[in-house]
DSSP file (Angstrom, degrees, kcal/mol; ACC not computed):
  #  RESIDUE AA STRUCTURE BP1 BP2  ACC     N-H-->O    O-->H-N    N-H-->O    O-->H-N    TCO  KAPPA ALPHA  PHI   PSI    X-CA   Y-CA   Z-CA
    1    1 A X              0   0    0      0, 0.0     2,-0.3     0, 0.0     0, 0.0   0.000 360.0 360.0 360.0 135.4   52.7  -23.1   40.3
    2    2 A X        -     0   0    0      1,-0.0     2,-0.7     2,-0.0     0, 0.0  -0.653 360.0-146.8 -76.2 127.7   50.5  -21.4   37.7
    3    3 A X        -     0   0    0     -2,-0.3    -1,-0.0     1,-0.2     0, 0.0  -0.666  20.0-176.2-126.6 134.8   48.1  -23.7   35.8
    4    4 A X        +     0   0    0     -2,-0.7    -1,-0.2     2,-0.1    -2,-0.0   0.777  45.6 123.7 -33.4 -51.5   46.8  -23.5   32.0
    5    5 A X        -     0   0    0      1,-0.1     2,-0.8     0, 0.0    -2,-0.1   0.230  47.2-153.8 -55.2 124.9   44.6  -26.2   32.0
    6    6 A X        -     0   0    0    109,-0.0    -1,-0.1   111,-0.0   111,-0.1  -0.781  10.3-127.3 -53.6  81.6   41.0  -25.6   31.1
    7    7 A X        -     0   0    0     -2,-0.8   109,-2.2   108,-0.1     2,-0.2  -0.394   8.7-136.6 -91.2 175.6   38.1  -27.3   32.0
    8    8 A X  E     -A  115   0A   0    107,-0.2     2,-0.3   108,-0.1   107,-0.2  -0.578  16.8-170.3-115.5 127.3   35.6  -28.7   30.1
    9    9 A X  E     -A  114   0A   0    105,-3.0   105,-1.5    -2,-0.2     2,-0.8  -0.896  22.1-127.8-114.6 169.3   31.7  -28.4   31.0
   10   10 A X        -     0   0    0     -2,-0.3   103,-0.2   103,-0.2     2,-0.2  -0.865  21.5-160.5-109.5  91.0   28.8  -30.4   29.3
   11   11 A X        -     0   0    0     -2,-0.8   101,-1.9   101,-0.2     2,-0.3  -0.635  18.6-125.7 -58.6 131.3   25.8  -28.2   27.9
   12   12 A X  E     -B  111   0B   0     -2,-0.2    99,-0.2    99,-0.2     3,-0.1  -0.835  25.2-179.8-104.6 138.7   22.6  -29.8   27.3
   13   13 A X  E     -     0   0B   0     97,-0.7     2,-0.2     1,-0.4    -1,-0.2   0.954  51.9 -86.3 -99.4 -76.5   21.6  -29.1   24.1
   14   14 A X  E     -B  110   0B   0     96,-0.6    96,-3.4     0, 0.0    -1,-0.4  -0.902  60.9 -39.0-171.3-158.4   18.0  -31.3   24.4
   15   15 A X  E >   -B  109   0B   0     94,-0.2     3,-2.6    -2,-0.2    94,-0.2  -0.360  51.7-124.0 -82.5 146.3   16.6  -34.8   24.0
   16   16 A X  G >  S+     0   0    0     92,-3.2     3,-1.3     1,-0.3    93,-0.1   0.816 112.1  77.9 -60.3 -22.8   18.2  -36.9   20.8
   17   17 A X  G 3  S+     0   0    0     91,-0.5    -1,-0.3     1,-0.2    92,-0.1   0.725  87.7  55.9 -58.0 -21.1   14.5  -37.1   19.8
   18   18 A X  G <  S+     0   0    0     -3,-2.6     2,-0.4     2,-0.1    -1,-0.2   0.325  92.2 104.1 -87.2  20.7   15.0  -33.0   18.4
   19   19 A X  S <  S-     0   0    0     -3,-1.3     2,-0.3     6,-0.0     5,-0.1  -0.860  74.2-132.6-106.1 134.7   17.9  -34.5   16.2
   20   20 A X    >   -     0   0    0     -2,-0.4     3,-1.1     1,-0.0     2,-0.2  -0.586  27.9-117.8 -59.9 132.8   17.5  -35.0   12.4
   21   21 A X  T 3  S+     0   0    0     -2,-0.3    18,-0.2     1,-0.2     3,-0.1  -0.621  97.2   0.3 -64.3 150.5   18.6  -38.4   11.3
   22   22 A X  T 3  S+     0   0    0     16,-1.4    -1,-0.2    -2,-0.2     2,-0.2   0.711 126.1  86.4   7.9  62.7   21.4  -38.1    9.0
   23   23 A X    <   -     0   0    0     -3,-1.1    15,-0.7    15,-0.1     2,-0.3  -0.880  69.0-110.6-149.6-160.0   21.2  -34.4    9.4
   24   24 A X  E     -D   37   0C   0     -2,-0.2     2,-0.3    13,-0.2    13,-0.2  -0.874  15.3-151.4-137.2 170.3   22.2  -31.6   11.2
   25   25 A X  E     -D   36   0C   0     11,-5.6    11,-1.1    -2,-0.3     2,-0.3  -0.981  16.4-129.6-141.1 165.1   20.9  -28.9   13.6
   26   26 A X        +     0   0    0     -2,-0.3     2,-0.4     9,-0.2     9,-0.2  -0.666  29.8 173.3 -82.2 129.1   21.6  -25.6   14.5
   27   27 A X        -     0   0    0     -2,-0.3     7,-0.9     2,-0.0     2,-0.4  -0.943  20.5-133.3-126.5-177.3   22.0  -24.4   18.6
   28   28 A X  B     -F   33   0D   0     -2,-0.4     2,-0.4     5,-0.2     5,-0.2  -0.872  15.8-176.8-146.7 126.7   23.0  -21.4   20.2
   29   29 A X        -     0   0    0      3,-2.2     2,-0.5    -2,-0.4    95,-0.2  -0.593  68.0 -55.0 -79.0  58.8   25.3  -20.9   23.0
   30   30 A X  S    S-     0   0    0     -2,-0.4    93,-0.2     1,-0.1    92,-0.1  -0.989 121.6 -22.5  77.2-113.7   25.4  -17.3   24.1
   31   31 A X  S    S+     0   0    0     91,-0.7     2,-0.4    -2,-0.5    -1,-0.1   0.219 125.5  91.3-112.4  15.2   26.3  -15.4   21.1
   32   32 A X        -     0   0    0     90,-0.1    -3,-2.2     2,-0.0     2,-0.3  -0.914  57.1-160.0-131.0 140.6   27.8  -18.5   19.4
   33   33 A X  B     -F   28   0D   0     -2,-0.4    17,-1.8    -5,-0.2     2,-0.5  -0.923  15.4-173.8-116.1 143.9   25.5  -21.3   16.8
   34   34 A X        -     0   0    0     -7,-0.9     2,-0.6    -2,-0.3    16,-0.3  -0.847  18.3-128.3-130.1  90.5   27.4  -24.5   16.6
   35   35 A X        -     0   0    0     -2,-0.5    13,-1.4    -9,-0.2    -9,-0.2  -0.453  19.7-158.1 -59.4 108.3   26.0  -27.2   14.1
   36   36 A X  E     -DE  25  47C   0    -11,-1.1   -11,-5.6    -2,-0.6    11,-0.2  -0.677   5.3-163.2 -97.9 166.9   25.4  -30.5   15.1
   37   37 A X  E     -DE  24  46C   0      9,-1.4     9,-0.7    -2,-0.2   -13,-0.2  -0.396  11.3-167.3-121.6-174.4   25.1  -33.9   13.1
   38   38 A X  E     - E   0  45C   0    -15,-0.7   -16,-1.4     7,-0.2     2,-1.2  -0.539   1.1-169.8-147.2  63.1   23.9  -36.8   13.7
   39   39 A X  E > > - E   0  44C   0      5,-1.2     5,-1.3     1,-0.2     3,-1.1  -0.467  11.6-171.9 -71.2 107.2   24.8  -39.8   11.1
   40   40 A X  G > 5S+     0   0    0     -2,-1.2     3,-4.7     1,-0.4     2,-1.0   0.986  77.8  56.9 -74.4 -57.4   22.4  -42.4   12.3
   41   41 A X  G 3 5S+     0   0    0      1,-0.3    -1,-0.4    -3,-0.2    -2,-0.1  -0.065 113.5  35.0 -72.2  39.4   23.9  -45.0   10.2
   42   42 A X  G < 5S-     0   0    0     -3,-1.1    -1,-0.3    -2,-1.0    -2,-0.2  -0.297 102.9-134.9-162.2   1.5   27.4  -44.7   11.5
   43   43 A X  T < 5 +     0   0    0     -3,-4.7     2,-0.4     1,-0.2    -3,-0.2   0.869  62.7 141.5  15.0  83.6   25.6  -43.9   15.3
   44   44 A X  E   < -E   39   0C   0     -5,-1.3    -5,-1.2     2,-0.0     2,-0.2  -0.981  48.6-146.1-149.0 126.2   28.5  -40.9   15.2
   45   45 A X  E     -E   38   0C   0     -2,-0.4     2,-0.3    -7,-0.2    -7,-0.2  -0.631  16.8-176.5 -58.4 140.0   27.9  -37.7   16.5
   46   46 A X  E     +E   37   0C   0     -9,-0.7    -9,-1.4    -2,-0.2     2,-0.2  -0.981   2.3 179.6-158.5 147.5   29.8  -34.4   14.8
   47   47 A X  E     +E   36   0C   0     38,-0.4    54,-0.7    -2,-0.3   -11,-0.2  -0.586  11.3 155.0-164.0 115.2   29.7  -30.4   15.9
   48   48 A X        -     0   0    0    -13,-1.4    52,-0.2     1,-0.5    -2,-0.1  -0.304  53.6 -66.7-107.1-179.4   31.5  -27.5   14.2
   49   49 A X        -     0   0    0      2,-0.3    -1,-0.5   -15,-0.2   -15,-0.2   0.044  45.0-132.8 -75.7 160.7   30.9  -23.6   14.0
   50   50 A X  S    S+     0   0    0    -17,-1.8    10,-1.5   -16,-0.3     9,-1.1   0.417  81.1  88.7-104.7   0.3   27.8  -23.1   12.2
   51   51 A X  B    S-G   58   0E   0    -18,-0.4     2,-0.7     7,-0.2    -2,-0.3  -0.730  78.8-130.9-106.9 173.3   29.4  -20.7   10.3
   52   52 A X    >>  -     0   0    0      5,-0.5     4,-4.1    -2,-0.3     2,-1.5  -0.791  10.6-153.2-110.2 119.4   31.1  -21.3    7.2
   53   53 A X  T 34 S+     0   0    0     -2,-0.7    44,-0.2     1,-0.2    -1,-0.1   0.067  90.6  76.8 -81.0  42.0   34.5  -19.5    7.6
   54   54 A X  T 34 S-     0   0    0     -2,-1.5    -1,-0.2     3,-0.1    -3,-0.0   0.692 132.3 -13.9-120.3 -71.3   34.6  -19.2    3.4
   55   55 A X  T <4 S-     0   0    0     -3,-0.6    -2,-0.2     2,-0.1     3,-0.1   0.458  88.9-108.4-114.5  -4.5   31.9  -16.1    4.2
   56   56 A X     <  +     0   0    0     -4,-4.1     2,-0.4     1,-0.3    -3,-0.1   0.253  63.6 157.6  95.1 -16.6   30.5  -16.4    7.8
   57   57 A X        -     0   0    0     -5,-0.3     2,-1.6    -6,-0.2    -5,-0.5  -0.308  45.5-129.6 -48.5  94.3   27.2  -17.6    6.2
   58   58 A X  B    S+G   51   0E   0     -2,-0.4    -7,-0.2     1,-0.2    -1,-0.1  -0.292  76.5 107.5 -44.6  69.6   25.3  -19.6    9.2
   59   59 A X    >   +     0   0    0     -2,-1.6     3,-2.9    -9,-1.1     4,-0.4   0.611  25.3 100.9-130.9 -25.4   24.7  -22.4    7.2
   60   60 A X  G >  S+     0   0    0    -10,-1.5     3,-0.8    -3,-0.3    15,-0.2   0.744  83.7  62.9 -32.7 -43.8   26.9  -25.4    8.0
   61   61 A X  G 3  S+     0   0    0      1,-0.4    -1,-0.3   -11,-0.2   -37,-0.1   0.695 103.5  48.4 -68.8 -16.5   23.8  -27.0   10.1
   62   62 A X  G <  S+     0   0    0     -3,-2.9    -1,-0.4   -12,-0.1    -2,-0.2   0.294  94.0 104.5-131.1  -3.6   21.9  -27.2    7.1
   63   63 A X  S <  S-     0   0    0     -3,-0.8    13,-0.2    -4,-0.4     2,-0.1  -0.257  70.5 -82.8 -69.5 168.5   24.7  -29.0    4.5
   64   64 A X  E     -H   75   0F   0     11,-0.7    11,-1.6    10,-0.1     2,-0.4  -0.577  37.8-141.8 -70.9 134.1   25.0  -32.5    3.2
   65   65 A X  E     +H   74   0F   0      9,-0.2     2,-0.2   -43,-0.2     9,-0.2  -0.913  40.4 107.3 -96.0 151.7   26.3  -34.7    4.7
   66   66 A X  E     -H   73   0F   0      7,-1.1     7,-2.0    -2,-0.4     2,-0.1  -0.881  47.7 -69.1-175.8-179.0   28.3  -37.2    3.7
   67   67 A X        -     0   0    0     -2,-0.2     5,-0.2     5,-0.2     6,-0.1  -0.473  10.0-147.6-102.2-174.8   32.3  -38.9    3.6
   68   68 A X  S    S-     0   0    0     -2,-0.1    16,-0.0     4,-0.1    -2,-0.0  -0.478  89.3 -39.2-131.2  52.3   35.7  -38.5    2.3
   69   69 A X  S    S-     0   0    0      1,-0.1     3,-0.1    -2,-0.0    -2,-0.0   0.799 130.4 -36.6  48.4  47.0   37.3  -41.7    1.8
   70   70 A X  S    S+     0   0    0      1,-0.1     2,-0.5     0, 0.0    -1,-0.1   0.613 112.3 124.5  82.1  11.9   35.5  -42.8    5.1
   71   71 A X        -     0   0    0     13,-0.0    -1,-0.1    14,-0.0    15,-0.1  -0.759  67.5-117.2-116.7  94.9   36.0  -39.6    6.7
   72   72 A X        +     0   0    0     -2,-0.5    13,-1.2    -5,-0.2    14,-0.5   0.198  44.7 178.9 -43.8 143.8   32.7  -37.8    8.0
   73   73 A X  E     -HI  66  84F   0     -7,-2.0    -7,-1.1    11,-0.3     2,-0.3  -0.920  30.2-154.2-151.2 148.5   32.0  -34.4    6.2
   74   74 A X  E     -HI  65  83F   0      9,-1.5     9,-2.4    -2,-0.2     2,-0.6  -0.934  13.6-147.5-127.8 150.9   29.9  -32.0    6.0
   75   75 A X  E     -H   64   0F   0    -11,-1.6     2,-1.0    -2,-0.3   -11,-0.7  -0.940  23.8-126.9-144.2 128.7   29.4  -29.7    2.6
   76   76 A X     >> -     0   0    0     -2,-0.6     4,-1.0   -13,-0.2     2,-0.9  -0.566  20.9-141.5 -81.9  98.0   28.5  -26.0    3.2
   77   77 A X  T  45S+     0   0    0     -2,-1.0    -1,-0.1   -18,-0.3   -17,-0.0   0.308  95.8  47.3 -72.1  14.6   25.2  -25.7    0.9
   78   78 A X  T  45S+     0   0    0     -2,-0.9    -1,-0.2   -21,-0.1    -2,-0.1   0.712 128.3  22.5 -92.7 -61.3   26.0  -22.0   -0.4
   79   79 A X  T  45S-     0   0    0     -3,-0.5    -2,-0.2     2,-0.1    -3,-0.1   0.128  87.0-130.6-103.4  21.8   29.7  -22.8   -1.3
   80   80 A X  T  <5 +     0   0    0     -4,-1.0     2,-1.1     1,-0.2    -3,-0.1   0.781  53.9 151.2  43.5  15.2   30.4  -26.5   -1.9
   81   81 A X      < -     0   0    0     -5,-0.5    -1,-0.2    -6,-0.1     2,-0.2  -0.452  39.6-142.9 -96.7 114.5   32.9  -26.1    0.2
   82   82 A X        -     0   0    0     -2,-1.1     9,-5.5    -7,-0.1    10,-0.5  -0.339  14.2-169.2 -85.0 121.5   33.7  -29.9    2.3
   83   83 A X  E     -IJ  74  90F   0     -9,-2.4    -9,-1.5     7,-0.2     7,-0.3  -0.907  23.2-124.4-104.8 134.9   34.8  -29.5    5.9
   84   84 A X  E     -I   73   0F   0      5,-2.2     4,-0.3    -2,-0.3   -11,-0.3  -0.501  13.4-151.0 -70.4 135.0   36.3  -32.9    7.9
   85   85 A X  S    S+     0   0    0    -13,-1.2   -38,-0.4     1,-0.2    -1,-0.2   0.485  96.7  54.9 -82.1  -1.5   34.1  -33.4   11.1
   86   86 A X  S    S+     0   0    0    -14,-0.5    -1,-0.2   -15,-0.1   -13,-0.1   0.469 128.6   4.6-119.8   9.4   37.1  -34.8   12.2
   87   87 A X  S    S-     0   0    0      2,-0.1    13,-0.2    12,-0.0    -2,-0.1   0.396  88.8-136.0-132.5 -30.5   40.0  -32.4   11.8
   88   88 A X        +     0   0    0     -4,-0.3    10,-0.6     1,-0.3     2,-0.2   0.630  56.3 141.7  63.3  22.8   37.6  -29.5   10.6
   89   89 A X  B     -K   97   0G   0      8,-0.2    -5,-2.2     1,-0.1     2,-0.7  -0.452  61.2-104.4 -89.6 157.3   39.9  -28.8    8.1
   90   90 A X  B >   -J   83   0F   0      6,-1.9     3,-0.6     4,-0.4    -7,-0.2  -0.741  27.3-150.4 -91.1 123.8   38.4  -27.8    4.4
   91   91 A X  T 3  S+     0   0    0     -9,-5.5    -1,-0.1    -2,-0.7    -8,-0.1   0.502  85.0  62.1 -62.5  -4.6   38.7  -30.7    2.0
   92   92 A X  T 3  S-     0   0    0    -10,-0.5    -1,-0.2     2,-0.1    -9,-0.1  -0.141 114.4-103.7-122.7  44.2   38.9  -28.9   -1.1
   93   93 A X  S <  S+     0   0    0     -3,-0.6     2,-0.2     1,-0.3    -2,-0.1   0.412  75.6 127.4  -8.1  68.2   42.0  -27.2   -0.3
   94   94 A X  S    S-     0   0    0      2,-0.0     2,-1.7     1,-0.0    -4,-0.4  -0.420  71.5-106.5 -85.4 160.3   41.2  -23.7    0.6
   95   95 A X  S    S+     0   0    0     -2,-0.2     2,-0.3    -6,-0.1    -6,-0.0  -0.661  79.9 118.7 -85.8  78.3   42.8  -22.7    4.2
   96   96 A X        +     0   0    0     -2,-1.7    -6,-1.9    -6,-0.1     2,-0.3  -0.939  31.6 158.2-139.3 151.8   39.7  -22.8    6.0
   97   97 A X  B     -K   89   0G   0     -2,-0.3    -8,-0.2    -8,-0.2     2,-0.1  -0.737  25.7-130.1-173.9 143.1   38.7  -24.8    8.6
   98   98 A X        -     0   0    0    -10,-0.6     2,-0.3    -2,-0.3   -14,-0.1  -0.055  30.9-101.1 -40.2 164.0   35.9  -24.8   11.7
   99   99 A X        -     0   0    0     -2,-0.1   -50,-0.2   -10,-0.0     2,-0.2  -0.925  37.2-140.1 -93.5 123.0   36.1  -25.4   15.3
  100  100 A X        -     0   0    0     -2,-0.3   -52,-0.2   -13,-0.2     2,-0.2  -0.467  14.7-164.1 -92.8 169.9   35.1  -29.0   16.5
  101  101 A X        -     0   0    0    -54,-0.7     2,-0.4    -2,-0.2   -54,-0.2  -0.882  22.8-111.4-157.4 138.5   33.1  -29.8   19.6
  102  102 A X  E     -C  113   0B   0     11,-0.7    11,-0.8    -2,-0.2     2,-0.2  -0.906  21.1-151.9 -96.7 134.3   32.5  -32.9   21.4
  103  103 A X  E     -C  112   0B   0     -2,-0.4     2,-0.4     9,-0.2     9,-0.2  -0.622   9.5-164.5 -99.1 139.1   29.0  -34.4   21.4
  104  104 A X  E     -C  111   0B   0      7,-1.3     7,-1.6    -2,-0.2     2,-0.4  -0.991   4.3-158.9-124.1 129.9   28.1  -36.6   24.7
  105  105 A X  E     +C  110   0B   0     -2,-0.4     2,-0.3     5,-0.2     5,-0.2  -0.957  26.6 157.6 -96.6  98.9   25.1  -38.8   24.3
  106  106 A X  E >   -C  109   0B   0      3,-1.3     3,-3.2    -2,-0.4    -2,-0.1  -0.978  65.9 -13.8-139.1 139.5   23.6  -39.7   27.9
  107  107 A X  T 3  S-     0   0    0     -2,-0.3    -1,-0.1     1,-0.3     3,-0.1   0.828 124.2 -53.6  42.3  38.5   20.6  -40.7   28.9
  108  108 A X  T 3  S+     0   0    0      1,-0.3   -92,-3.2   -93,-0.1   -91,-0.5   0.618 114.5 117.3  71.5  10.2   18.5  -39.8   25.3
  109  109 A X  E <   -BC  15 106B   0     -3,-3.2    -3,-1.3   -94,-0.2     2,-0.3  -0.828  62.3-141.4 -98.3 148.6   20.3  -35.8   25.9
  110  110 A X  E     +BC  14 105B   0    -96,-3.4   -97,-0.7    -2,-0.3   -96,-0.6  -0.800  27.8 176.2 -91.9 139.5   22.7  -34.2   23.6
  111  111 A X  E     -BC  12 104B   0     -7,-1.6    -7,-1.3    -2,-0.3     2,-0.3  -0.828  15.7-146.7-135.6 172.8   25.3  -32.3   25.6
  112  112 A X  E     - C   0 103B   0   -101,-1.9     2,-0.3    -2,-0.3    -9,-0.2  -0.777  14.1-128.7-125.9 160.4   28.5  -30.4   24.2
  113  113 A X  E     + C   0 102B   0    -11,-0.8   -11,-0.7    -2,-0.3     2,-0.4  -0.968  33.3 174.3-121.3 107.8   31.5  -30.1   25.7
  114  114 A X  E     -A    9   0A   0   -105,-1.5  -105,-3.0    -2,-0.3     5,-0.1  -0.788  33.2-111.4-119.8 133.6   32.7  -26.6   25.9
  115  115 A X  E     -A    8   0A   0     -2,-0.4     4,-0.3  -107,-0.2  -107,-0.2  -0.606  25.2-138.7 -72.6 158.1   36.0  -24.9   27.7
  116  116 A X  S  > S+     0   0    0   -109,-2.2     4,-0.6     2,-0.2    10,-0.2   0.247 102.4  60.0 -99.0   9.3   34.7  -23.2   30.1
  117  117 A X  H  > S+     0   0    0      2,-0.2     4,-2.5  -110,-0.1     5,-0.2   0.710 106.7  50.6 -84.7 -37.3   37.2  -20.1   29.3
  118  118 A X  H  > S+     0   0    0      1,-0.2     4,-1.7     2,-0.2    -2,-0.2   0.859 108.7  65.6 -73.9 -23.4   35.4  -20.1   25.5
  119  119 A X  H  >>S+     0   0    0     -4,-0.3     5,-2.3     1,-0.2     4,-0.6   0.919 100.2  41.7 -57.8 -44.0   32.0  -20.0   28.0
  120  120 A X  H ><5S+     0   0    0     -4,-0.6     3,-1.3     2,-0.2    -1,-0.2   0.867 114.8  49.9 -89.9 -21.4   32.4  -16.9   29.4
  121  121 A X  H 3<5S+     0   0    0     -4,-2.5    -1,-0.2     1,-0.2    -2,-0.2   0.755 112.9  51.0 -66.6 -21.6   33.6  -15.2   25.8
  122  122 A X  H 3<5S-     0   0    0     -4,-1.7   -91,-0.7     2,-0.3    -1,-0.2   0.770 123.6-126.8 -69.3 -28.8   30.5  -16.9   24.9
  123  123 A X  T <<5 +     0   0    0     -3,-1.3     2,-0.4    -4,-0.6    -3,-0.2   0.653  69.5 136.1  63.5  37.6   28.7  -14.8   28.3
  124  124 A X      < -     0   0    0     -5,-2.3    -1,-0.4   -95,-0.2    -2,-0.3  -0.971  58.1-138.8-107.6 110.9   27.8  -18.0   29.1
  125  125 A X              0   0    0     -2,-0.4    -5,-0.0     1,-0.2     0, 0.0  -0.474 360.0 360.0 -64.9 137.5   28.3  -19.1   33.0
  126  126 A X              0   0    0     -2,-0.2    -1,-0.2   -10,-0.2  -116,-0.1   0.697 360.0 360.0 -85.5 360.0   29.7  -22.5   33.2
């Protein structure tokens, strides 16, 4: 029997001490930059594309953040345009949306959790 299933690896990203409070940062993973957030006052983690799929403009890491009727957001700071960190869907209802990412916090490191099939399109060995 053939099976689909993907697994999952954890990249470390660095120590939580290179993280803005209630901001975001940029990384890069092989050819791909994925912005993470950090809402300190909500101690929640968030990570999407960095680019903003309204123009491709690598910008995401660097938007406001903020909520949606209690729903973590991020606001793309070229195009206003507000993405859910938790569907990635665009709030302002264009058809747009990012890719989410899972943030692992262990032992004062940021990791991602990345399929390891999107690793090697990345040219990133898991």
């Amino acid at each position: 029997m053939l099976s689909n299933q993907n697994t999952k690896e954890k990249v470390l990203i660095g120590p939580v001490s290179d993280f803005e409070k209630e901001g975001g940062v940029s990384a890069k993973i092989g050819n791909k930059q994925i912005a993470i957030f950090y809402f300190e006052s909500r101690n929640e983690w968030y990570a999407c594309d960095n680019a903003c799929p309204h123009t491709g403009d690598m910008v995401l890491s660097r938007g406001l953040l903020g909520d949606n009727n209690g729903e973590p957001k991020v606001v793309c700071p070229l195009h206003k345009r507000n993405f859910s960190l938790q569907s990635g869907e665009c709030l302002n209802d264009d058809n747009l949306k990012v890719n989410l990412y899972t943030v692992i916090v262990e032992n004062g490191s940021v990791y991602l959790e990345i399929e390891s099939n999107l690793l090697l399109q990345l040219g990133v060995s898991p």
